[in-house]
TIRO-574294 format. One record per residue: x, y, z of N, C-alpha, C, O in turn. Coordinates in steps of 0.001 Angstrom, whole numbers, plus 500000, padded with zeros to 6 digits. Example, Ala and Ser with C-alpha at 12.3 -4.5 7.8 and 13.67 -1.06 7.14 Angstrom:
513190494310507800512300495500507800513200496700507800514236496681508465;512850497750507080513670498940507140512900500030507870513409501138508039;
//
This chain:
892897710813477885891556710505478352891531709065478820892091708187478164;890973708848479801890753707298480265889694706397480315888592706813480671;889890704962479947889172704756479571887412704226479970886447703604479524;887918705034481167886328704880482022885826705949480992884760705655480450;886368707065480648885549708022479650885437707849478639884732708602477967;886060706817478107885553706070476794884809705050476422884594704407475394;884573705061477190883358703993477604882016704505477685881006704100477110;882218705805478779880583706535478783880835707490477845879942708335477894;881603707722477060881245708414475733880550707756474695879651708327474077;880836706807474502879954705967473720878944705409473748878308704956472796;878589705380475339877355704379475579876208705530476214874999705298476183;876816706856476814875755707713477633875747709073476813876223709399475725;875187709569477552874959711092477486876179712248478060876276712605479234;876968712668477041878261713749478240877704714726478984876763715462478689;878722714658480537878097715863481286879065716264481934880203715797481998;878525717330482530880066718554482998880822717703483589882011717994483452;880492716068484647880964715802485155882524714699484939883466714381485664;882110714415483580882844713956482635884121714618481906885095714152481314;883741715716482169884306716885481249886036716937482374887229716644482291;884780717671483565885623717879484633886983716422484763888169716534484453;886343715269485266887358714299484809888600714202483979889736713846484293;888100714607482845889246714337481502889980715205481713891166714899481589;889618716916482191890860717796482196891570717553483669892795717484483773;890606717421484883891260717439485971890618718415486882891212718518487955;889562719162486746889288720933487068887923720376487654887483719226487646;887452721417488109886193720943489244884910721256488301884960721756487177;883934720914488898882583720847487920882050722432488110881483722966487156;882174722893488899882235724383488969883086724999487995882486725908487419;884095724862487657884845725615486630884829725060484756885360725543483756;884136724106484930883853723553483429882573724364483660882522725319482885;881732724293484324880205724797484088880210726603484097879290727357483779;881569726933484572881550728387484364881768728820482854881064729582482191;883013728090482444883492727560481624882483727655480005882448728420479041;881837726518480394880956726180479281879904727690479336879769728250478248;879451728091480105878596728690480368878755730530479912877864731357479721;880428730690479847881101731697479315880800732403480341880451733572480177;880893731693481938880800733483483385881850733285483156881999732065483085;883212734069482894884461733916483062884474735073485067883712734948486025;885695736033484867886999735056484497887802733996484404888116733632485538;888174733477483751889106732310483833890090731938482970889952731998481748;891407731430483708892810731086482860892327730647481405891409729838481269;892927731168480430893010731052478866893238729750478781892425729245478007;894208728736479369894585727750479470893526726985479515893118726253478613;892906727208480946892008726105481134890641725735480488889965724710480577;890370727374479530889078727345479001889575726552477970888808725669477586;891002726662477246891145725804475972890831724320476231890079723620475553;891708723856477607891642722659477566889937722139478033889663721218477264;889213722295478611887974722415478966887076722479477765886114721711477759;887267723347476674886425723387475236886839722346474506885986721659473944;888328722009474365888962721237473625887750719853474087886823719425473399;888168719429475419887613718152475798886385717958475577885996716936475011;885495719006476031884229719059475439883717718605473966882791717817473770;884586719327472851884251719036471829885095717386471377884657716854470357;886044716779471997886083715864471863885191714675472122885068713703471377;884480714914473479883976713967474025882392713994473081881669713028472840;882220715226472739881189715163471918879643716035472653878455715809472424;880288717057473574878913717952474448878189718349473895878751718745472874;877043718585473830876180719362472922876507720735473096876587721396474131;876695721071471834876391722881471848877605723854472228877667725046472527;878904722428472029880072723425472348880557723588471329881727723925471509;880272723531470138881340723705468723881450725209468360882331725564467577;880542726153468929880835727504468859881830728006469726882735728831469605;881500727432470444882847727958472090883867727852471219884547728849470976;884129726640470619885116725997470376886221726731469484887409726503469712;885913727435468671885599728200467389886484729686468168887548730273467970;885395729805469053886001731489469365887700731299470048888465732263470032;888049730187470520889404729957470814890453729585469901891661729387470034;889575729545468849890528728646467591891246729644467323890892730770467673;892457729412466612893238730625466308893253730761465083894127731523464670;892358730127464066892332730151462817890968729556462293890556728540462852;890388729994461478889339729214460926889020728653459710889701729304458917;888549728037459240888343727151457742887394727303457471886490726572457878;887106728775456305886183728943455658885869728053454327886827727878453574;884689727509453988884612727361452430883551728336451795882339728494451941;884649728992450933883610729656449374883347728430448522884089727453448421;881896728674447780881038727298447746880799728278446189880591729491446160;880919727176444752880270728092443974880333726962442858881029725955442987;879589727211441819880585726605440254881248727523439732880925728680439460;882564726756439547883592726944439050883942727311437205883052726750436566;884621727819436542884190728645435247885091729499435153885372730439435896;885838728919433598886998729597433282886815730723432774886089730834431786;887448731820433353887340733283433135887021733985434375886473733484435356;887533735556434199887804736716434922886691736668436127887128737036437217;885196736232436083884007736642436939885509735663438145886471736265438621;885284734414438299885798733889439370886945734291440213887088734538441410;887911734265438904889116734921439196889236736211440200890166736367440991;888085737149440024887988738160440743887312737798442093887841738282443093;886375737127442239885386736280443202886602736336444361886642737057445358;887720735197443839888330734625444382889809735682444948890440735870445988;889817736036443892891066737089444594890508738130445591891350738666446312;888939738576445776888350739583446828888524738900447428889501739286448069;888090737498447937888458736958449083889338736508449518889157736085450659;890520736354449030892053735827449666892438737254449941893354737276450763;892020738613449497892687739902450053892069740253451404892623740528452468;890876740178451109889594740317452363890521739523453712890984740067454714;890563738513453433890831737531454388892121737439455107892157736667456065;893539738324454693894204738833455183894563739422456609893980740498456736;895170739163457513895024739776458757893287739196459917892807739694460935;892990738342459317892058737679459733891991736059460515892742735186460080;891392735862461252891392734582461482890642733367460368890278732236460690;890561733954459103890172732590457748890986732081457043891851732796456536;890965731172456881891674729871456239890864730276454863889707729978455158;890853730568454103889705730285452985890134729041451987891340728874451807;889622728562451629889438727151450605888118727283449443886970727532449809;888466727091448142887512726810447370887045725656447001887801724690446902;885469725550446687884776724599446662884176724790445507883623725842445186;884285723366444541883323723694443749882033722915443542881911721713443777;881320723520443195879959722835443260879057722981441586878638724126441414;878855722356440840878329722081439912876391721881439410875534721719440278;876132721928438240874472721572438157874711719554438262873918718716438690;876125719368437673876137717977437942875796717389438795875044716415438768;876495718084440064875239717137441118874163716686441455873453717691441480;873488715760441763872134715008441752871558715626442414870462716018442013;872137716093444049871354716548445471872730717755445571873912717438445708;872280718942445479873299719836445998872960720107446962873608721102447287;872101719766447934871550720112449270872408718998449864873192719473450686;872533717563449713873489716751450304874651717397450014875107718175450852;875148717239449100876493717524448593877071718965449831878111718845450478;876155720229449937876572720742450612876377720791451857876702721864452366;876009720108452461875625719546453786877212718468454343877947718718455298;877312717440453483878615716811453608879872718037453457880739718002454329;879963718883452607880888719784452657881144720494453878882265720606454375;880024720999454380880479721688455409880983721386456883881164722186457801;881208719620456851881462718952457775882645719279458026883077719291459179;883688719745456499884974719741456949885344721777457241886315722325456718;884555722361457943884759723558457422883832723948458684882932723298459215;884488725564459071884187726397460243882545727454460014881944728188460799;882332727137458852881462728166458021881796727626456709882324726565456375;881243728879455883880492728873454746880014730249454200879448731054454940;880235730477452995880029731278451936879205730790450487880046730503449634;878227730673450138877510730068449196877399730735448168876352731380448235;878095730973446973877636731662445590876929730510444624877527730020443666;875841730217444929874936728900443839873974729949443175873217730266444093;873699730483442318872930731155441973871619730091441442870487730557441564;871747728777440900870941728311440405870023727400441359869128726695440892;870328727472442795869831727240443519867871727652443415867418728518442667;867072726828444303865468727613444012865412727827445365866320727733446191;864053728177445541863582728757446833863329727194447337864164727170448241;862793726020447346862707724887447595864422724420447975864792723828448988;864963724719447250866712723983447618867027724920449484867366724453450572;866686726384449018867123726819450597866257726575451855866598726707453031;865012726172451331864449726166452544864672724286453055864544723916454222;865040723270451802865775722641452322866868722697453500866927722451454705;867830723236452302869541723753453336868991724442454736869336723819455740;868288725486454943867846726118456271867645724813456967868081724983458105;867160723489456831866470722882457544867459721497458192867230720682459086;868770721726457152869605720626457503870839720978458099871519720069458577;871304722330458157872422723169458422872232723083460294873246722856460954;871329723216460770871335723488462200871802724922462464871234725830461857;872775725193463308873072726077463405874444726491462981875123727321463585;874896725688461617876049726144460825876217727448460511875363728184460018;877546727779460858877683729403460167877583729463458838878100728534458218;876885730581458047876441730006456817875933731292455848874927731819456323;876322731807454810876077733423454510875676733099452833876335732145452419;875153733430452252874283733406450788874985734258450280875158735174451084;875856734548448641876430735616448412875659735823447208875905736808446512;874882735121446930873513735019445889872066735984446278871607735678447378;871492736805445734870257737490446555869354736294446817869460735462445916;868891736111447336867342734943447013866332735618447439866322736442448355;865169735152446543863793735240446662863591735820448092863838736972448452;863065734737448880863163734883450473863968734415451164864191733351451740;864500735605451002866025735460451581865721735007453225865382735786454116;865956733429453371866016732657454646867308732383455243867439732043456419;868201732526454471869812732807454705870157734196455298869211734980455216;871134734631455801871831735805455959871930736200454504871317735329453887;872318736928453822872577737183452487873679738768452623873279739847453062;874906738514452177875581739500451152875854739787450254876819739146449837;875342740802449349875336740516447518875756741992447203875958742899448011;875824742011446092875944743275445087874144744014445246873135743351445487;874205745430445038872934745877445000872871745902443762873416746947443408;872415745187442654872182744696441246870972745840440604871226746621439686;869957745765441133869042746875441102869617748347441007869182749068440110;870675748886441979870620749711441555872055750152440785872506751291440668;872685748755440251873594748751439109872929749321437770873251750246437025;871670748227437754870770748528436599870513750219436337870982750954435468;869641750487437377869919751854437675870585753048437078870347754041436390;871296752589437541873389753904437198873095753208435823872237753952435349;873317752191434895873573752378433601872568753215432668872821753989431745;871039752700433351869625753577432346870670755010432702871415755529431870;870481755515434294870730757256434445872210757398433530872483758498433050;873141756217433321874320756671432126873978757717431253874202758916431090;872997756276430479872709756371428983871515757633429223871499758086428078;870975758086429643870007759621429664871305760722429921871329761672429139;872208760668430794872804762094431046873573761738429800873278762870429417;874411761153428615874827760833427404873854760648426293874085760004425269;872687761300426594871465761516425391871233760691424633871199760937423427;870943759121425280870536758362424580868980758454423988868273759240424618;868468757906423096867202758248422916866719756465422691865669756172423263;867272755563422077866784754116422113867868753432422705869089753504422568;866935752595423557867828751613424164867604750176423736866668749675423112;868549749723424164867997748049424313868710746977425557869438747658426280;868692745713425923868950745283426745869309743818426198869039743293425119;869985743358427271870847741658427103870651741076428135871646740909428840;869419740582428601868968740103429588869722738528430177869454737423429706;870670738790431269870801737429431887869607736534432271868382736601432164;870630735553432829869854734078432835867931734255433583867910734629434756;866965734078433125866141734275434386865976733302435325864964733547435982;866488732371435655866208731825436756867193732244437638867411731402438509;867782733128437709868857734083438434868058735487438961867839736427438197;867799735479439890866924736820441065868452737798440253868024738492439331;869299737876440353870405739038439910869898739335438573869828740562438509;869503738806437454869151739129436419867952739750436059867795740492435089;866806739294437181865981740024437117866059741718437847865530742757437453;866840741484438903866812743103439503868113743805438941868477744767439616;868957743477437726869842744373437503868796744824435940869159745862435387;867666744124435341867115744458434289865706745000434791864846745125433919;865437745271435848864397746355436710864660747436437228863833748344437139;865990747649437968866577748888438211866726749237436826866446750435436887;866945749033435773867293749592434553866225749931433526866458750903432808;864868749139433322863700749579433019863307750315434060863572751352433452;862846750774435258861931751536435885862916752816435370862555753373434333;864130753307436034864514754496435497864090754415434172862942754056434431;864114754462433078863965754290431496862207754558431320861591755390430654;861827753658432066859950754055432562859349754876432884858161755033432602;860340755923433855860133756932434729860354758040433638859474758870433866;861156758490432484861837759351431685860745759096430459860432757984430034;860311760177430055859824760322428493860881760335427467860417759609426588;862080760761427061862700760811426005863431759364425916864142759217424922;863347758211426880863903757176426524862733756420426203861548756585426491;863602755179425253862587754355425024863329752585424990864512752526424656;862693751416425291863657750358425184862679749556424313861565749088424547;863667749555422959863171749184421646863509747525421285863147746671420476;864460747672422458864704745977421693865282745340423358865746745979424303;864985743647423196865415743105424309865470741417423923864700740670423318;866840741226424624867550739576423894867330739214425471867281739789426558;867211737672424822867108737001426464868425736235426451868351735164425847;869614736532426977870721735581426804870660734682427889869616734271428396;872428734229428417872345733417429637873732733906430486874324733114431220;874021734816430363875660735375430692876791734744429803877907734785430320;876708734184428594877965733727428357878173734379427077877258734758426345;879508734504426819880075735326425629879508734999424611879678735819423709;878392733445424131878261733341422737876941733665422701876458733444421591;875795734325423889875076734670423899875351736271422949874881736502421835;875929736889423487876158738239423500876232738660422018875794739632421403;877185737208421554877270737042419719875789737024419320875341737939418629;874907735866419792873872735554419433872970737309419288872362737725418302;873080737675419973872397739025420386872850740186419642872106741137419402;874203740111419233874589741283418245873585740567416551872955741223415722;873737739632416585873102739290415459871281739017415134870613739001414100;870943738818416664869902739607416284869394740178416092868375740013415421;869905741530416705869600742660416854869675743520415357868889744336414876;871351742805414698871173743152413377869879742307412157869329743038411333;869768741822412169868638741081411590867152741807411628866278741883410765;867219742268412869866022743310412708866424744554412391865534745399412289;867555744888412205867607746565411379867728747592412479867376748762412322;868222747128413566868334748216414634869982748886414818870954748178415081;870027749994414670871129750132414724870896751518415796869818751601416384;871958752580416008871886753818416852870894753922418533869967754579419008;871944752674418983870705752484420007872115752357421315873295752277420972;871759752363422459872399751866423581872147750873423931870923750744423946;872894749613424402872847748469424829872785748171425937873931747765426129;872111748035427131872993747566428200872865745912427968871808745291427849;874496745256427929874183743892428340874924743361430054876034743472430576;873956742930430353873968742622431905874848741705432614874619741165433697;876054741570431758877579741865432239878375741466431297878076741064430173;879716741623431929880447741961430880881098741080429659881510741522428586;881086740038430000881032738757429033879998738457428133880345737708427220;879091738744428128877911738964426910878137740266426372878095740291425142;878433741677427101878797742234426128879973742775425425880067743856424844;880995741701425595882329741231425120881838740950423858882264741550422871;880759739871423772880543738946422475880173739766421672880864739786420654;879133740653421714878777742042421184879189742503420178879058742326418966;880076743562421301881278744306420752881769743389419578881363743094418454;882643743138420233883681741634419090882733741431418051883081741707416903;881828741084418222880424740621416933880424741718415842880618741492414648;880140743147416483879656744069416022881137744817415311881133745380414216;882164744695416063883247745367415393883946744641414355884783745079413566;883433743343414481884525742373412785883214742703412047883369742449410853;882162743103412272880765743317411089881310744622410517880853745075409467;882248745208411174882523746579410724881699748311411281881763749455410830;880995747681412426880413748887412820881394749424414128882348748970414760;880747750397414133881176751251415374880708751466416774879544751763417044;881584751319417586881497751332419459882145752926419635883326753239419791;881031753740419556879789753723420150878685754211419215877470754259419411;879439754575418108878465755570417153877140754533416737875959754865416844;877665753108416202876610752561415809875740751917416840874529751789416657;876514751398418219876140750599419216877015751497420862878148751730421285;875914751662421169876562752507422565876698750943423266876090750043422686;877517750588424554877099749718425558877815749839426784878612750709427133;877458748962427301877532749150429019877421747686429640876452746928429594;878748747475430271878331745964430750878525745931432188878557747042432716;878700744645433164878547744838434566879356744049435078879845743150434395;879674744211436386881145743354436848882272744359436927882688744754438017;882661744684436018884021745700435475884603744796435863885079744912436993;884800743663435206886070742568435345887380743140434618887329743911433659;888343742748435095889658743576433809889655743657432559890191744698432179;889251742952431679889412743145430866888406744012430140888245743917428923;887588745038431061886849745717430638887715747111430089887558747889429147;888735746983431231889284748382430660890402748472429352890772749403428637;890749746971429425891774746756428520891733746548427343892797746576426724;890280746223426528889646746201425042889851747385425170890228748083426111;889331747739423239889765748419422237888261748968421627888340749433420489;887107748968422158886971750164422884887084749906424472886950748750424874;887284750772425229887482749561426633885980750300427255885483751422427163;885580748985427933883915748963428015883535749905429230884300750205430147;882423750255429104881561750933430283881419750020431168881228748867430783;881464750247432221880620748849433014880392749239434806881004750155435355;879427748364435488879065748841436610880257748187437830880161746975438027;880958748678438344881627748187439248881186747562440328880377747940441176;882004746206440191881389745503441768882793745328442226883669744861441498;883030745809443755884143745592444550884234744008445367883703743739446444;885086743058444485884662741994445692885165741563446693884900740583447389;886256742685446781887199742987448224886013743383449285885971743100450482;885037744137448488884662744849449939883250743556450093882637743420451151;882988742842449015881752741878449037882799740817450491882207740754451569;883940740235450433884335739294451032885062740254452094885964739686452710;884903741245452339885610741603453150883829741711454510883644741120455574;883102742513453904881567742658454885881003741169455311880624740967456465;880959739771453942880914738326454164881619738221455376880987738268456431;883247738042455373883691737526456341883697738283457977884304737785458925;883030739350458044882609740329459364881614739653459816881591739497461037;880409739002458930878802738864459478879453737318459593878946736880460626;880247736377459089880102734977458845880492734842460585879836734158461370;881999735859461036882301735628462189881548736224463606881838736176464802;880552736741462909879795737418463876878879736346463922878394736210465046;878492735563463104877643733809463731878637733339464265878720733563465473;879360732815463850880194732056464851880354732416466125880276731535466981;880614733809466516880381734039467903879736734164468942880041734317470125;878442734055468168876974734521468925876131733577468791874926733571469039;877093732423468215876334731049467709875325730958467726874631730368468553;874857731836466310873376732399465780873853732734464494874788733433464106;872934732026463895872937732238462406871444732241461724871137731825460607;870692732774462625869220733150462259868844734290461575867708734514461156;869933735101461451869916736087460629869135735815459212869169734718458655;868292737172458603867760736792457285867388738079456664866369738248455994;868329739026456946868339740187456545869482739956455429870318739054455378;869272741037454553870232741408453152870934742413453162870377743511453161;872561742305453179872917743566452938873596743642451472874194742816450783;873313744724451335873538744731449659874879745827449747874670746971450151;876105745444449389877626746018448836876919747165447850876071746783447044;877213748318447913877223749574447050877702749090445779878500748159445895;877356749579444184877825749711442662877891751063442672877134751911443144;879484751174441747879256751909440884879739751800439770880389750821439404;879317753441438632879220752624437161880472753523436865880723754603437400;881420752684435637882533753258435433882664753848434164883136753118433292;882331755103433824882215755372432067883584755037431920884613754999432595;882970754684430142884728754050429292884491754345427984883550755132427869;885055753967426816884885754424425687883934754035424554883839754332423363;883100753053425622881915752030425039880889752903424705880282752924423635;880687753774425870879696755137425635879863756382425567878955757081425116;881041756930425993881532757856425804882232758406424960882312759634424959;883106757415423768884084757492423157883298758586421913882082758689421753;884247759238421225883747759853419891883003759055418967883134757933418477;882064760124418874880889759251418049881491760303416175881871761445415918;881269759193415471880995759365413937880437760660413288879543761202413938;880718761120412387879801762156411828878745760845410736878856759626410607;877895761745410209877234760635409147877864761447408344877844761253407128;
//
């Protein structure tokens, strides 16, 4: 580049005519160019986008993108030792296979002061974006909507009003499949292990699961713990539950790490999975099948969650539109195991 163009790069406004300059090509063929009338040599559109986005044009960083031969996604989340991530993360390095994504993990914390900055600077170094923040509010996104521009940019979190694109698990009707479990396995009392509530997932995987239960006369939900998803909740919750004298009931806890703690709680107390405590947890992370009783739980595929993510993320990038604010929700299903099914006790 020369330095007459470095000069009015810095001091003016870029225009085709500039453009044209730096590669050599006429202002007719950058403006076709930019403008995407093709046909035109592969060559020259690279070098033509390339320069563009060097010199700094407005509004070519999508062009730019569709020539790239690779892209640099970031998955955006907090980070947390154990299986939920592990799986997160392995759907998307399989997903991403045979694809034009780079994927990279990011982690993002409650530590941060401004996670709306924080992820705003992140995505400077990155083609897109995948967001799992669940603790995010409706105030934080309508922030992010407002500072992103037209960043490629996909929510893997449900939200409220959903102002993002959003791809998630259908949680609701996870909830769902476990109530219709526990009725076609003749449960008659239930109870529940309610995740975090400031989590929209916790509320619609414990609504799909009361309305069926609501809808049915022979069920009833006799007891309900408010945990936070973590294994010492789940403890906390087997022990309350004993404290009030409830025993011969179905559990659902609303995934599978709370009702890890449970189980474990309930089986060094000396009772029985399922005779004394039916349950059902969610995720079907591995080690659901591999305990001793090995657990019920609702399957989430996150091959196919990062595999549908990375279809819609590159479908902004190409249409350099990311106004999307529709939800598509990935199919559950529920996997019986020996949590509820297993041989029950005589008295």
């Amino acid at each position: 580049m020369n330095a007459k163009i470095l000069h009015t790069t810095s001091k003016l406004k870029i225009t085709l005519k500039d453009i044209a300059d730096d590669v050599g090509v006429s202002l007719a063929t950058v403006s076709r160019v930019l403008s995407s009338k093709g046909p035109f040599n592969p060559e020259t559109e690279r070098r033509i986008i390339d320069s563009a986005y060097r010199l700094g044009y407005p509004g070519v960083k999508f062009l730019r993108h569709k020539i790239k031969q690779s892209l640099n996604l970031a998955v955006i989340t907090p980070m947390y030792v154990g299986e939920f991530d592990a799986s997160l993360f392995l759907g998307f390095i399989e997903a991403s296979r045979e694809s034009k994504f780079n994927i990279r993990f990011v982690n993002i914390d409650e530590t941060q002061g401004d996670p709306i900055k924080y992820l705003s600077r992140t995505f400077e170094e990155f083609d897109g974006a995948c967001i799992f923040v669940p603790y995010l509010t409706s105030d934080d996104y309508i922030q992010l909507r407002s500072v992103i521009n037209s960043f490629p940019i996909i929510s893997l979190a449900p939200i409220t009003d959903p102002i993002l694109e959003t791809v998630t698990f259908d949680s609701y009707r996870g909830g769902y499949l476990v109530a219709k479990h526990f009725h076609e396995m003749d449960f008659k009392k239930i109870g529940i292990i309610v995740g975090e509530n400031v989590r929209l997932e916790s509320k619609l995987r414990k609504n799909g699961f009361m309305n069926y239960i609501n809808d049915t006369d022979s069920m009833e939900c006799i007891w309900e713990y408010q945990g936070d998803f973590s294994f010492d909740s789940g403890v906390k919750a087997y022990h309350d539950i004993k404290a009030k004298g409830i025993k011969d009931i179905a559990v659902f806890g609303s995934n599978d790490v709370m009702s890890l703690g449970f189980m474990r709680e309930a089986i060094h107390d000396g009772k029985h999975i399922p005779h004394d405590f039916a349950i059902s947890g969610y995720d079907d992370l591995p080690f659901s099948k591999n305990y001793n009783p090995s657990l019920t739980s609702v399957s989430t595929d996150f091959f196919k969650l990062g595999k549908y993510a990375l279809k819609q993320i590159l479908k902004q990038i190409e249409q350099n539109d990311n106004d999307e604010e529709h939800v598509s929700l990935v199919p559950v299903s529920l996997i019986p195991r020996e949590s509820t099914t297993g041989e029950k006790k005589t008295h």
